[in-house]
C-alpha positions as CSV (number, residue, x, y, z in Angstrom):
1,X,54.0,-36.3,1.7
2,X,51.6,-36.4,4.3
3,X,52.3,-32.7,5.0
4,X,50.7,-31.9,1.3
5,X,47.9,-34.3,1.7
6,X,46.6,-32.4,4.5
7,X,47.3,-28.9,3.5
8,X,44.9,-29.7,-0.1
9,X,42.8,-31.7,2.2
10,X,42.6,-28.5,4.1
11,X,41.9,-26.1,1.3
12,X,39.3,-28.7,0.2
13,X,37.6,-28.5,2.8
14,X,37.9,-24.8,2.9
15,X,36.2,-24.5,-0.7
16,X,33.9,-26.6,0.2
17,X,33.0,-24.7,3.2
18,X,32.9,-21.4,1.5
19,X,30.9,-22.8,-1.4
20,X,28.3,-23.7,1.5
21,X,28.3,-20.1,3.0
22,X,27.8,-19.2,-0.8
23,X,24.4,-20.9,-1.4
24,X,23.4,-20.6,1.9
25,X,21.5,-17.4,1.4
26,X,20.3,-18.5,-1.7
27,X,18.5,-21.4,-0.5
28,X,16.6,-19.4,2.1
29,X,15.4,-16.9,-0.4
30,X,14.0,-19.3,-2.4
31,X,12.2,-21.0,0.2
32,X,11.1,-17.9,1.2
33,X,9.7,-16.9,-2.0
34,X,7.8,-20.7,-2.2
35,X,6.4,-20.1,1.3
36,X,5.0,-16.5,0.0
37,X,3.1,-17.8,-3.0
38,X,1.8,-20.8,-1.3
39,X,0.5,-18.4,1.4
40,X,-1.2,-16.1,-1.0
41,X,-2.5,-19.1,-2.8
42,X,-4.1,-19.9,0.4
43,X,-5.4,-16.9,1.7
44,X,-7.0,-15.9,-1.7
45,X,-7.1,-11.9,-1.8
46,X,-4.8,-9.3,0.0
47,X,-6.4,-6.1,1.5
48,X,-5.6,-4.2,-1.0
49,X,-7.4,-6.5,-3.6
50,X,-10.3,-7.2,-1.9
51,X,-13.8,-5.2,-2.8
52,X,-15.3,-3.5,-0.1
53,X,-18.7,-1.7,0.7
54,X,-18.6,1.5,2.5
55,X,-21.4,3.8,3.7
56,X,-21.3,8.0,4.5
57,X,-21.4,11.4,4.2
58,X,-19.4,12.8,1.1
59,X,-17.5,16.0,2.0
60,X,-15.4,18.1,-0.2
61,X,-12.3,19.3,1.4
62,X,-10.3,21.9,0.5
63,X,-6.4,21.9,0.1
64,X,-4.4,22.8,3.2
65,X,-1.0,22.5,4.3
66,X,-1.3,19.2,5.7
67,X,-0.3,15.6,5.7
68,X,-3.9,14.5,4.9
69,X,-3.5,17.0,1.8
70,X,-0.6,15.4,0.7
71,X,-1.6,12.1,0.5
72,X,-4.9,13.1,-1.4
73,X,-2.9,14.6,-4.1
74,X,-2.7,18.7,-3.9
75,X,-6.1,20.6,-4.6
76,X,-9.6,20.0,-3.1
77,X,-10.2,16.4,-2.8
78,X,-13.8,14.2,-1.6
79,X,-13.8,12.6,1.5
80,X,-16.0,9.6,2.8
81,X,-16.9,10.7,6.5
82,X,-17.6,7.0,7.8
83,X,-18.2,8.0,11.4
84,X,-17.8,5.8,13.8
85,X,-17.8,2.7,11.6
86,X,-14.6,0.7,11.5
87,X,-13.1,0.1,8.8
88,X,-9.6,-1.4,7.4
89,X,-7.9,1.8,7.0
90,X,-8.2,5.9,7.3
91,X,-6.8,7.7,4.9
92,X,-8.5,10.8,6.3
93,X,-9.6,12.1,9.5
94,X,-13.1,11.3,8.6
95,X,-12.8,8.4,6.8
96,X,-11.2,7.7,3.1
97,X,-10.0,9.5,0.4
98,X,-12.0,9.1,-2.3
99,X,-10.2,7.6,-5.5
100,X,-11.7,7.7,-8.8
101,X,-11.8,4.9,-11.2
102,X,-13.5,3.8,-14.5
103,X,-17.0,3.1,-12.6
104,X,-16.8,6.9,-11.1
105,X,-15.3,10.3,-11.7
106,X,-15.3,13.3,-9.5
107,X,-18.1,15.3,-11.8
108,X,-20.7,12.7,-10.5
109,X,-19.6,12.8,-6.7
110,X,-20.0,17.3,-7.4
111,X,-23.8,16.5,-6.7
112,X,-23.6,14.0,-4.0
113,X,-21.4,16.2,-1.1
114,X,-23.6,16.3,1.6
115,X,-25.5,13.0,0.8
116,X,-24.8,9.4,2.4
117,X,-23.6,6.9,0.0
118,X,-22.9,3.6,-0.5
119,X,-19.2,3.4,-2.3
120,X,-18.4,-0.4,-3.4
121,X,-14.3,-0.5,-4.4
122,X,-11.4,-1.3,-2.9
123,X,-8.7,0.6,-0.6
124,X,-5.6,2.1,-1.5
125,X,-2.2,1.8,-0.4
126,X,0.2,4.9,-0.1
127,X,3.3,4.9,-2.7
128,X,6.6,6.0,-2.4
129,X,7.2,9.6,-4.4
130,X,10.3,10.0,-6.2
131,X,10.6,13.7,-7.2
132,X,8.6,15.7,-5.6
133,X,7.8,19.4,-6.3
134,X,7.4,22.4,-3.9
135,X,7.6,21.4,-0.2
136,X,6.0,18.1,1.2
137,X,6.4,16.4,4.0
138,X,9.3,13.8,5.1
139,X,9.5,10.9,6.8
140,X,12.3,9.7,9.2
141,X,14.3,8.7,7.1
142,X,14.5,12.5,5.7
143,X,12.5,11.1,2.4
144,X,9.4,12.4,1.1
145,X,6.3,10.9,2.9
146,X,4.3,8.5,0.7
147,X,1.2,9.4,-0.8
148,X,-2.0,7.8,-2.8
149,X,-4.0,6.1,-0.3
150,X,-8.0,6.1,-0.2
151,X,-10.6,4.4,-1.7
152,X,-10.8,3.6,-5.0
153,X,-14.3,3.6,-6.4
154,X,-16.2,1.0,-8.5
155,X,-19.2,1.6,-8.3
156,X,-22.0,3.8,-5.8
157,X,-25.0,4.3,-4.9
158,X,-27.2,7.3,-3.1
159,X,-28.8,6.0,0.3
160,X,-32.6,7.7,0.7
């Protein structure tokens, strides 16, 4: 008798036990997930969202072979050359890739290569391609190499 009362005691315990293990992780994710959005909340805007105000040269470049080339897409592409400003991210040697939105499109900036500018917007972060076409470049892990980062353009203005 006391023999059985121990061994379901055991098992008991044991279920309970695993049950714990089971919601464990569970737990901790949510937590996590609280912790996230009461950080954002916080913090207001990320980077990403933010609206910036950058001033330089527009240059067009032409497509190369070229891990800059890649992330601006294929083709000839405009470039902000910020100098020696600093700024939150380089997407280009020079500066950022330019990224058109609905307050600019790459007609307008045709006229303006050459010319300092103020762009107003807000950056770009790369993406992960799926299927790519033709060669591109890989990353460690033997994927293709994100692509899509700049500065995405709101609205600009010629400086005189």
């Amino acid at each position: 008798m006391v023999m059985k009362v121990s061994v379901r005691v055991s098992q008991f315990l044991g279920a309970v036990f695993l049950l714990f293990l089971l919601t464990l992780p569970v737990s901790c994710e949510v937590k996590e997930q609280l912790v996230d959005q009461s950080d954002r909340e916080v913090a207001g805007l990320g980077p990403y969202e933010k609206i910036y105000n950058l001033s330089g040269t527009v240059i067009l470049k032409p497509w190369s072979k070229s891990a800059e080339s890649w992330n601006a897409g294929g083709g000839s592409y405009y470039v902000l050359d910020v100098g020696d400003a600093k700024i939150m991210e380089f997407s280009a040697k020079e500066g950022v890739i330019i990224r058109f939105g609905e307050g600019a499109n790459a007609e307008e900036f045709e006229d303006l290569i050459g010319k300092r500018v103020e762009l107003t917007g807000h950056y770009v972060p790369k993406e992960a391609v799926t299927e790519p076409r033709g060669q591109y470049p890989v990353g460690i892990d033997g994927k293709p190499a994100p692509r899509g980062s700049g500065f995405k353009v709101q609205s600009f203005k010629l400086i005189q």
